[in-house]
Structure formats: C-alpha cells, structure tokens
N, C-alpha and C positions, 0 to 999 in steps of 0.2 A: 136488813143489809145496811152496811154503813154507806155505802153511795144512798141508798134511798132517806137517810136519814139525815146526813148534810151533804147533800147535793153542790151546795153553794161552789164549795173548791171545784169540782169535777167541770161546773157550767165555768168560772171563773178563768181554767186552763186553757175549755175550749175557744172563750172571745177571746184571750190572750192570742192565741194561735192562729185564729180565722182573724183578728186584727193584724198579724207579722202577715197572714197571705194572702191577703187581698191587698196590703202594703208591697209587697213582693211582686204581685199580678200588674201592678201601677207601675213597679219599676219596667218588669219585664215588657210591657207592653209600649213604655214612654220613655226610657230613661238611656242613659247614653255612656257609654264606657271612656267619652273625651270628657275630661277636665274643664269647667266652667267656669268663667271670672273670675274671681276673687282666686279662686284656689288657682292659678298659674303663680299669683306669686306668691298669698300666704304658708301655702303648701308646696307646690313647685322652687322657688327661688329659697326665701326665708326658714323653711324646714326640711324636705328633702335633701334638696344641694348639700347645705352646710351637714346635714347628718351623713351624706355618703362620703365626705368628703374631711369628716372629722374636723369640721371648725364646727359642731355647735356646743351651744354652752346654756346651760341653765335661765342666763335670763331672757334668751330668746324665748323662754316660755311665758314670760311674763310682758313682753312687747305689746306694745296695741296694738290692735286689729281696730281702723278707724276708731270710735267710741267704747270700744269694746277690750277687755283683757282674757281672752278665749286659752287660756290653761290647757282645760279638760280637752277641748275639741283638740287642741294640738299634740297632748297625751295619746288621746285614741287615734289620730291618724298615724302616728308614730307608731302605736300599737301594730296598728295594721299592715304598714308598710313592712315593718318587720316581721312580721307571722308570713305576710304576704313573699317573703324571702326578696324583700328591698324591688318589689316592684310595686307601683302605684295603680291601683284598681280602683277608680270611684264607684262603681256597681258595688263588689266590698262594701265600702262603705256606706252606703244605699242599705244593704242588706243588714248591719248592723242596726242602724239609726232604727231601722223599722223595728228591732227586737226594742233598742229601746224606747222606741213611741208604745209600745204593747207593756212593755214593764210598768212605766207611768200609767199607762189606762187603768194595769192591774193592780198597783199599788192603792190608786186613787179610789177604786173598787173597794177594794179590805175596808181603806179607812170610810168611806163613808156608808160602808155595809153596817160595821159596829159602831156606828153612832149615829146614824139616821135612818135607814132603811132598812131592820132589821127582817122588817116579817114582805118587802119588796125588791128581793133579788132579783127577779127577769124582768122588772122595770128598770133598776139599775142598771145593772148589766147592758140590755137592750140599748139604754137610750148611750151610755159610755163607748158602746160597741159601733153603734150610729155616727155618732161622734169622731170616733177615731180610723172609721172606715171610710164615710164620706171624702174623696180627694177635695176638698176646700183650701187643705197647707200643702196643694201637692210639690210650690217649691221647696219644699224642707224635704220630700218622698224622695224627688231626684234628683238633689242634691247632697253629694256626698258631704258636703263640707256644713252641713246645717247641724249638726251633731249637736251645738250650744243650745236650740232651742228648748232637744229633750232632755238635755241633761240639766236645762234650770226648771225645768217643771217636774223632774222628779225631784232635784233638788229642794224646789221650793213645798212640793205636799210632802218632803221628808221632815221640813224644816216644823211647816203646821202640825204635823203628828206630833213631832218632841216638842219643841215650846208652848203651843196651847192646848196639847189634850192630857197633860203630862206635869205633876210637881215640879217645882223647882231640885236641879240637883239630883233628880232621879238619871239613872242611866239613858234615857230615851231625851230626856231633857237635855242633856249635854251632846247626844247627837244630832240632835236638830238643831242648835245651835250652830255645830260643827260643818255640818251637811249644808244648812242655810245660808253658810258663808261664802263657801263654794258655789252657790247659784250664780254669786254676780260672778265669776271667773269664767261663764261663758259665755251671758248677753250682759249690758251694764243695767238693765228691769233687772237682775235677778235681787239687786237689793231693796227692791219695793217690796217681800215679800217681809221684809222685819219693818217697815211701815207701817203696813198691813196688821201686824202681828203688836206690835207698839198700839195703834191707835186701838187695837178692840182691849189688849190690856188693860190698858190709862182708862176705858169705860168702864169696867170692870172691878177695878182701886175706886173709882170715881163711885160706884153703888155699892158695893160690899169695901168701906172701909175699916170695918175690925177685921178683916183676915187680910190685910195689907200686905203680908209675908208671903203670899199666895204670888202675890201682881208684879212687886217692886223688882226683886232679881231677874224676870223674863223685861221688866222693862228696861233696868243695867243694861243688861247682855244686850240687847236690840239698840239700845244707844251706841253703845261702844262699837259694834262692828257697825253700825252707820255711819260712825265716824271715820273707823279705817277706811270702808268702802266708797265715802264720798271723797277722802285725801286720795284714794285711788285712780275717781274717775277722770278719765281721758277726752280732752276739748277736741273738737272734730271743724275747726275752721272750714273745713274744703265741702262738709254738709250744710252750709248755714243758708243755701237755698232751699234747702230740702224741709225746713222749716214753717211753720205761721210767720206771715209778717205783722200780721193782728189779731185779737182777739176775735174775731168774728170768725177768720180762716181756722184757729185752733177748735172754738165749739164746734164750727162746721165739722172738721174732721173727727173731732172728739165722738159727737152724734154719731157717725157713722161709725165709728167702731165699737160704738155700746150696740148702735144695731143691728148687729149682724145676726142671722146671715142675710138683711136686708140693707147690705155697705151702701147701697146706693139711694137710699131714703134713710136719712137722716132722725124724721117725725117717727118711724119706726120704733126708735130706743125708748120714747116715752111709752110705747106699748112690750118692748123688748124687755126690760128692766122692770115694768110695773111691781110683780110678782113680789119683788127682791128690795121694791121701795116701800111697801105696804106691809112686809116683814120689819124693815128696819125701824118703822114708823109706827108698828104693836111695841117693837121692845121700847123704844122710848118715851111710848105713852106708859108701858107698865112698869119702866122703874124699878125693875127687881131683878137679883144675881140672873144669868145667864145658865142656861142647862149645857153639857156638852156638845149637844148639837146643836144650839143656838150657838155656841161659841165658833164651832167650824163652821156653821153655813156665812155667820156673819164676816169670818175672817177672811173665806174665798171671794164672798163677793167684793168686799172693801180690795181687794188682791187683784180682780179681774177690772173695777173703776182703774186703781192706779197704772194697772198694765195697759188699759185703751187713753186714759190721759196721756200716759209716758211717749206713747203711738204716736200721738197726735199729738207734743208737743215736737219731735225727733223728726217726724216724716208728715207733717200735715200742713205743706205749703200748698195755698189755693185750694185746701179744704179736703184733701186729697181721700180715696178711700184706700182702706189698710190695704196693704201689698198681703200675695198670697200668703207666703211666708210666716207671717204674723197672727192668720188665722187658727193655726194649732190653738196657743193661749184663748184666742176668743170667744171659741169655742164652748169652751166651759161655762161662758155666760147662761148658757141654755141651758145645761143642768144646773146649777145657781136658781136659775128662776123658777129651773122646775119644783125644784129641791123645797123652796120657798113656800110653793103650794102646796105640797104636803105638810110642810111644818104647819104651815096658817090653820090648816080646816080643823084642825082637833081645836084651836083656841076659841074658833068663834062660834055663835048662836047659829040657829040655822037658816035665818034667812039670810044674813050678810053669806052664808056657806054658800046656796044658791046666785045669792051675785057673783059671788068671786068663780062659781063656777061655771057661770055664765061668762066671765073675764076669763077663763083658761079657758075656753073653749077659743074663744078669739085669739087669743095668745096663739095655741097651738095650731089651728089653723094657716094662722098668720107665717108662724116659723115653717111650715112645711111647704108654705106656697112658696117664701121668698129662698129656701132654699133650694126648689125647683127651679126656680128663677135663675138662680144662681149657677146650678150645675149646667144646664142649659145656656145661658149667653153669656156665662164669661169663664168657666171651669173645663168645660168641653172644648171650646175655642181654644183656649189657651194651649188644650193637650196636645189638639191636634198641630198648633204652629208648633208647638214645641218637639214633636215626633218629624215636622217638614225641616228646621231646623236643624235637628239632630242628624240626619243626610249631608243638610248643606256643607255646617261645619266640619264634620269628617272629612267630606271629601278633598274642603278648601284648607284642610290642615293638613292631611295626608299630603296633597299637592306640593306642598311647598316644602316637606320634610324630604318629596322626593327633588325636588328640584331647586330648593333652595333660592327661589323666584320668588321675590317681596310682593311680583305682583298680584302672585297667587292669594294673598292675605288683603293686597289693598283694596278698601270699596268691594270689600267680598261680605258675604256671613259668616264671620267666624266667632269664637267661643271668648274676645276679649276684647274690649274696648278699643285698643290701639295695636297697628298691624305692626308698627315696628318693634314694640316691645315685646310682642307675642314672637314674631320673627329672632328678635335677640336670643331669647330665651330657650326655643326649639333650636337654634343653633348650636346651643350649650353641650357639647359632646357628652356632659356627664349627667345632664338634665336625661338625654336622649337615654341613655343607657336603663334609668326607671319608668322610661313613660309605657302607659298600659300596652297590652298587646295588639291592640287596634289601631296603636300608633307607631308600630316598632316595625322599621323600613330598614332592616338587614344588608351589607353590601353584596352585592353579586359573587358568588363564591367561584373560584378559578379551579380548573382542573388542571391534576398531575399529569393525565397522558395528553399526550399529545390527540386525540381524539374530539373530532367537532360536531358527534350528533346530537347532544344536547348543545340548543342555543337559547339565545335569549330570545324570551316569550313564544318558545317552540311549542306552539298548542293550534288547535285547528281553528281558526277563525271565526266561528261561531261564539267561541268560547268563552272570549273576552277575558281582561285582566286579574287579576285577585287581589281586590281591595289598592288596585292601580299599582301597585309594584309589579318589580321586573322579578321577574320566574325563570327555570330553565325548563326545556322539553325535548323530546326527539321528533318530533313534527319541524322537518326542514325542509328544504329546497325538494328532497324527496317523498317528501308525505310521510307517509306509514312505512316506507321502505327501508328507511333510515336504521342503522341499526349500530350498536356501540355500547361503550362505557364511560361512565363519569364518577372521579374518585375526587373530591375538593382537598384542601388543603387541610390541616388538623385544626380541629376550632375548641373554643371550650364556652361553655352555657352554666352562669352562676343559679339559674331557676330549678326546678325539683322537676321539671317536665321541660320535654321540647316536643315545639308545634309544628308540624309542616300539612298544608295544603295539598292539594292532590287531584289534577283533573287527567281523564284519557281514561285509560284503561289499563290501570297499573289492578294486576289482578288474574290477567290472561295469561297463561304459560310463556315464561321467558320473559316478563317484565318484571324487574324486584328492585325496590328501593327501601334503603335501610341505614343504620350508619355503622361505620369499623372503630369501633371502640379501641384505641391504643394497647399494646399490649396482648389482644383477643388475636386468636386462630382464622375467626369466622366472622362476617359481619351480623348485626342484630337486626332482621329483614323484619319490613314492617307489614303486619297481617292487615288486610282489607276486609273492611265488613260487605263492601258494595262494588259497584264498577262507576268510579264519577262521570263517566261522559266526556259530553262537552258540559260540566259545572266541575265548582270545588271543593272537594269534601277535608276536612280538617282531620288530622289524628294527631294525637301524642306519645312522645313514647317516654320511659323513665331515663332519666338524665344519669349516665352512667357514672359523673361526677371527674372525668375525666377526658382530656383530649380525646375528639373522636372525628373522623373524615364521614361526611355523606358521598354512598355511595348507590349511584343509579345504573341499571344495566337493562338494555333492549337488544333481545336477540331473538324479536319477533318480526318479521316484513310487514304482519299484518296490522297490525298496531300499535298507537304513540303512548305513551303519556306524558305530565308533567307536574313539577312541583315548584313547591316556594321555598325560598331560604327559608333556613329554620331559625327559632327565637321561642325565647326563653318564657315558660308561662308559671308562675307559683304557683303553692300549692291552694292556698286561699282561693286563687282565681277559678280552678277546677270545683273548689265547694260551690262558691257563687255561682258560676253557671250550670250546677246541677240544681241547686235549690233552684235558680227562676225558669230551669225546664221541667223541674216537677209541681210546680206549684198547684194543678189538680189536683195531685195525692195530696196535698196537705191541707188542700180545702176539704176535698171527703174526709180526711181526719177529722180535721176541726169540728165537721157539722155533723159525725158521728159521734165525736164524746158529746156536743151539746142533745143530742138525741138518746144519750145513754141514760139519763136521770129518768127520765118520763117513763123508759121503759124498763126499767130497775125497780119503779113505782107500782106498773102495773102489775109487774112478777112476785113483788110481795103482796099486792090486795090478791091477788090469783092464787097464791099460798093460803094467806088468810081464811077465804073464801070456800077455796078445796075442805071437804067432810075428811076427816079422819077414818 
C-alpha cells in the first residue's frame, strides 16, 4: 500500500492539523472576540476606517507600524474584513494565523525531512509538533493581529530552501530571494534572515574557493536587498526605554533568550545552545565544503543567534526576559540543538559519542524541566489573567458603547492604553458600524402599532440582560398576561446573516417572532430548537438582502418572551464559530490519520504473512 510505504505525508497532514486544533482549542478556550491594543488603531482607525470610507490608498500599506513596515499582516486583515462581508472578527483572525503557524511547522518539516532526518520522521515530526503546540507564543495564538510573526517564519524557511539549498538562478533560487524579501514587511528581524544566509555563504566562498560562482550571486542578492531593507527600517524614538542601557542589560537579556525555555536563568543558554556550539566548532576545526545539511542546520542556528540578539537589543532594557510573543521564533532553538546532536554522533569516535551522550541526556532533561517550569508559573497564569481580563474588558467596553460614559473606560480594564482615545474611537459612527458582534449595541427599535406589550427589558427578572443591552419582551406590568403585537420600522442588515437573542418561551403556541421581508405576503417566522427560559439562546436567519420589519406576536396569557435587536453577523463569523465549537472532531481526526500509518503497517505484514 502506498500509505504504508511513505507514510511520512499522511503522519505530516495529521501534525499539521492537530497543531491548527489544539491552536483553535487555545483560542476557544482563551481568546476574546474584542479588539486588543495595537489593533484599535492599526486596524480600527488606519485601515478599517479609511477602507469603509474609501479614503485608503496604497501607501497606507507601507506606513510604520512603530519599528515595523507590516504589509502582509495589513493585506490579510484586509482579506478578512472583506470575506468577513466588512465586519471585523479578531477570533477570524485567530483562526487563520493558526493555519498559518501549522503551514510553517509543515513547511519546516519537508525541508529538514529531505535533508537531515531522512530515515527520523516521528522524531521530527514529534519534537516540531511539541514545539508548535506547547502555548509558550500564546500571545501571537490570541491575537488576531500577530499575523507578521508567521508570515516571517514562513517567509524566512522559504527564503533558506531557495537561496542555500538551491543553485544560483535556479527557479527556487529566485523565490527565495523573492519570498525572503517579504519577511521584513512584517516584523523588521525578518531581514536577519539574509545575514544569516550572507554570513554562512561568505564561509563557504572562504573554503571552497574554486567554485566561487556557487557563493558570489546568493552573496549579491543578500547584499542588495540588506541594503533596501536597512534604507527602509523605521527609528522608534518612543521605544528607546524599552531598550539596554548597557551592555551588561543587552547580554543579560541576550542569555535569556538563547535560553529558553529557561527565560529566567540566563546560565541556562550555555547548556541550551552547547549542542549547536560544539557543531559549529567540528566544522571549523575541519575546514572542509559544507554538506547540505550542515549548510541548513548551520544557517538556522546563525538565524535563530541574530533573532534572540535582535530581542534583546529592541526589548531588553534591565535585562528583560523575551515577552511571550517572541517565543514562536525561539522556539526553534530546540530543534537547532537537537538537530545538532544528530548531525555530531556519525562524526565522532565512540567515546567522545558517550560524553556527548551523556551531554544530551542533561540537555534534554534540562529542556523539559524548564519547560514545565514554564508552563506552570508563568504560561498558565498568564492564561488565566488573560481569560479574567477578557470579562473585564467586554463588559467595560460594552458599558460605554451603551452609554457613552467616559467613566465607564476610566481607571477601568480595558483593551487600550488610554480611555479617551479608545472612548473617541468607539464613538466613531462608522467605526461602530464594523465592530465584531459582541460589540454591536443596535438602537432600540420602535413599533408601528400603537401597541405596548413588548417593552423595554420585558423579561422576568431572573433573567437578567443579554450581554447588557436593552431588549424588548412581553413580560410587563402584567406578567405573562400581557398579550400583543410588535411590528418595528423597516431596517436593512449589510451581513449575510442576522442574529437575534431569544429568552421566555418563544416556542409555545401563539408566541412567533420572525421578520416581514418587504414586498413578502407572510413574514419569515423563526424556528426554535429549544424553549430559552429564563437564559439566551442566539439564532440566525439568512438576511433577505432587503428591507425587512421584526415582527413579534403574544397571543398567549400563559407566557412571555423576549428578544434583542437584531445585527448583522458575516459569513466568516458563522465558519469561525463553528470551527472552535467543533474542535473535538478535528482533534479525533487529526490523531486518527496519525494512527492510520501504523495500521496500514500492520495490514500489510498480516497480508504478507497470510498462506496462500
């Protein structure tokens, strides 16, 4: 059978997949449908706005983002807004990013499948899949707006596949080039990646100089777009605390992020790195061309030094340790080292084999204690402030979008540094009109008849608000007795779906709420799965694309119900919340294709085996 024969793709799809859902599990479990710092006004003000509004323009794509020129990431949220039918979903984006943290894992997979670890797939695999599952970068997970990180690390193992595994001038050579240029257009590290790529060249020209036409064009090209990219980069005066004030505070912080996942022990890195110092330290004692996979393991680690210096020259004032965010990349250093070990032990005799394997023993020990360490007092904490958080903020921004009370934002917890800028901005009529649906506070809609059994927050007391807006119901001064009609004015909903809320007991004979589509005979009644209570059950119905009145009717004594204004949900928003309410199924998927080789395995030896 050809699964049994290369297995490798089939195991490949499944860590791709089981890394997107347990990525997915992290969001659904932590992550928050408000808008977080940065993106009120990168995304909110500077690209929403100006896009709904048709003043944007092309070099809004090319603006800084503080030290940063984020292209790409401002492409994809663009993306998304627009698939999203122009309303803004950071969960969406959440959901993407994860696919692509899983692309990169899998990309990175191929490439060092076919040149290092050929006959060590589910070591591979395994330790990549560890790697990109453990939440260590969980603020890149839940945040929508982190999109730059994966797109320079696919970028940049795009850029190592075509420039150093690859001729000059060959078709993969000029996309890696290409590819690699684009890495800095989301974080400004992304151009450390042709440093990288430059300096293992130049050692390369420096011992094989009769094939010099091999080195010099991959060192050109690496020059010239370092030069574009450094004419590019963008001074960040307003970071320059954020900074070493000396060199003691820079190695401090430098240490710490060589050692991770021991950030907070520094001496660590000397044990962290050994691996990867004691490789570089064979090839320069033996002075001879580079094999392909000495060429890429040497290039990533050179790649993953200048991405933890670059750290720690940018963000390592008082020695600081890497912020979550930045652990994706650092990641790598682990496999780097491990990588390292496998390259070493075919070179050497076999006692020095015994020490070193006596050194990875301590090595990996070490890495799985501090990563316990890790996930434990500072990754788990974090999640959980970050999940008490994610309450706070909604509430204290719902607050204020209902009541337009500054105080509701001041000296509160909310999602942005400063309350009155956050305050401006949620005032913004046209701002409000994309904000996600967990922030979208509808006006009270008026009725045509003259008729007042639905009022406002007409639901039994028990019941309590929905998501703090005002609702209408037939629970009034009468209780349950109350009986009526409610026809609103004609509205129209730019989303592909409309949402309404739904508590009582819309479901009972003679309670029907639904809307009259313009032009229509009959209105479009809306079917119940359940009977809500006293709680809120949500339904959608398909947006008829057309003016339509909600209309509500109780012509029961015996019982109320009520609803929410209705608001607009895209269709994007509908995938996302089903992908992170299935995320089971796609874990049993996942760890059933990985389950499928082994027993693909055993079905052909049971063939084999079988007498004729």
């Amino acid at each position: 059978m050809w699964v049994a024969k290369d297995s490798f793709w089939l195991k490949l799809a499944a860590c791709g997949l089981l890394i997107f859902t347990v990525r997915l599990w992290l969001i659904q479990a932590f992550g928050s449908s408000l808008p977080y710092w940065d993106q009120w006004d990168s995304l909110a003000a500077d690209l929403f706005l100006k896009w709904s509004e048709n003043h944007f323009s092309i070099e809004q794509l090319f603006a800084p983002h503080n030290e940063h020129r984020i292209i790409f990431p401002r492409l994809l949220a663009l993306g998304l807004f627009s698939l999203n039918e122009s309303q803004w979903q950071p969960l969406f984006e959440m959901v993407v990013n994860a696919g692509l943290a899983a692309l990169a894992a899998m990309f990175l997979s191929v490439l060092l499948r076919r040149y290092l670890l050929q006959q060590q797939d589910n070591i591979l695999l395994l330790t990549i899949s560890m790697l990109w599952i453990l939440p260590f970068g969980w603020e890149n997970t839940l945040a929508g707006f982190q999109s730059a990180f994966y797109f320079m690390l696919l970028f940049s193992f795009i850029a190592i596949w075509g420039l150093v595994l690859h001729s000059p001038y060959q078709w993969q050579w000029w996309v890696g080039a290409l590819v690699g240029f684009c890495a800095f257009f989301n974080v400004a590290s992304g151009l450390l990646i042709f440093i990288a790529i430059f300096s293992v060249k130049l050692y390369q020209l420096w011992l094989d100089k009769n094939h010099a036409q091999q080195y010099i064009p991959t060192l050109l090209i690496c020059l010239v777009i370092l030069c574009l990219e450094f004419a590019l980069l963008v001074p960040a005066p307003h970071h320059a605390g954020l900074k070493p004030q000396d060199f003691i505070q820079f190695l401090l912080a430098f240490s710490k992020a060589l050692a991770f996942p021991a950030i907070t022990h520094p001496f660590f890195s000397l044990l962290a790195f050994f691996p990867f110092f004691i490789f570089v330290t064979r090839l320069l004692w033996l002075r001879r061309p580079l094999t392909m996979a000495e060429t890429l393991l040497l290039t990533l680690g050179v790649w993953i030094v200048l991405q933890a210096a670059s750290m720690a020259y940018a963000r390592g004032a008082n020695g600081a340790v890497p912020a979550s965010r930045y652990v994706d990349i650092l990641a790598i250093a682990i496999l780097v080292n491990l990588l390292s070990f496998f390259v070493l032990m075919p070179m050497l005799v076999q006692r020095v084999r015994q020490v070193l394997l006596g050194i990875f023993t301590l090595w990996f020990i070490g890495n799985v204690f501090f990563m316990c360490e890790l996930l434990q007092e500072t990754v788990l904490p974090a999640l959980l402030t970050k999940s008490h958080n994610n309450v706070l903020q909604l509430q204290n921004t719902v607050a204020f979008l209902q009541t337009q009370d500054i105080n509701t934002l001041k000296n509160k917890n909310i999602p942005y540094p400063n309350a009155d800028r956050l305050a401006l901005l949620l005032s913004n009529p046209n701002i409000r009109r994309f904000l996600p649906p967990s922030l979208q506070n509808p006006a009270l809609l008026t009725n045509q008849k003259a008729d007042n059994t639905f009022i406002t927050n007409g639901f039994y007391p028990t019941t309590g608000t929905y998501q703090g807006s005002k609702t209408l119901g037939s629970y009034n001064q009468q209780g349950n007795n109350a009986e009526g009609t409610f026809l609103s004015e004609p509205l129209t909903i730019e989303q592909s779906f409309i949402e309404i809320a739904v508590a009582g007991y819309l479901g009972e004979t003679g309670l029907r709420l639904g809307i009259w589509v313009e032009g229509e005979n009959e209105p479009r009644w809306l079917q119940t799965t359940q009977l809500s209570r006293e709680t809120w059950i949500t339904y959608q119905i398909q947006n008829p694309n057309k003016p339509f009145s909600v209309i509500a009717i109780d012509e029961n004594p015996q019982y109320w119900f009520a609803f929410s204004m209705p608001y607009g949900v895209g269709r994007a928003n509908r995938w996302t919340i089903w992908l992170l309410n299935h995320v089971d199924w796609l874990l049993a998927l996942s760890l059933c294709l990985l389950l499928l080789p082994s027993t693909f395995r055993r079905l052909d030896k049971a063939t084999l085996t079988t007498p004729s």
